[in-house]
N, C-alpha and C positions, 0 to 999 in steps of 0.2 A: 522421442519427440524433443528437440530442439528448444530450448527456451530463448523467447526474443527479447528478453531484457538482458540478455549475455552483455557485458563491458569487457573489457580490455582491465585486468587488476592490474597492470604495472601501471597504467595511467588512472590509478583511482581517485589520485588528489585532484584532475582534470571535472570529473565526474560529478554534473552538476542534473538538478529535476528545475522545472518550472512549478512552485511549490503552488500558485495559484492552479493549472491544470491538473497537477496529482490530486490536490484538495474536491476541484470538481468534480473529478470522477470516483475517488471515495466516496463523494456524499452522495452521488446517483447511486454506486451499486450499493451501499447501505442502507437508503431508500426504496430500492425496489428487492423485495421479501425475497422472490427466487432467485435475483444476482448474488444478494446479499449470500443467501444457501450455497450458491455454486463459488462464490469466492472465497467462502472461509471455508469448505469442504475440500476446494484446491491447495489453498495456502497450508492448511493441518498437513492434507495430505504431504507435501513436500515439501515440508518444515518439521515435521512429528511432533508440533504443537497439536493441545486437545483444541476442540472446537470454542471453548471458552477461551483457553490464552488467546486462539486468532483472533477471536471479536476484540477482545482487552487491546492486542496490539493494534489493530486495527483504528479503533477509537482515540487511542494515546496516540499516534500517526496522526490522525484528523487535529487532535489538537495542537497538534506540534506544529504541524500545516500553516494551523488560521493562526497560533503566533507569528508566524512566519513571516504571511501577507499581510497582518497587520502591522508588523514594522517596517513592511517597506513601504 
């Protein structure tokens, strides 16, 4: 299976998120109980994080996020 977030690594310094959009959609699948289960069961799985680091990273993401949007 193909992963659709593939980029280009020689243009990584290029490679930019809209931190308000990433933000929204973290907080939806976090919000909702079975996205939340099927996204940190994905992310462990092909990450070989436990299911606690993904939540961890996932949440530290969220925060990084809404500093983010709040400084611009």
């Amino acid at each position: 299976m193909e992963n659709e977030f593939d980029f280009d690594l020689e243009s990584r310094e290029n490679f930019k998120i809209n931190p308000e959009v990433w933000l929204h959609t973290l907080l939806a699948i976090m919000g909702d109980k079975e996205k939340q289960d099927e996204a940190v069961r994905q992310i462990a799985q092909k990450t070989g994080l436990s299911p606690k680091e993904t939540r961890l990273f996932i949440k530290t993401t969220i925060g990084i996020l809404i500093n983010q949007t709040r400084a611009n």
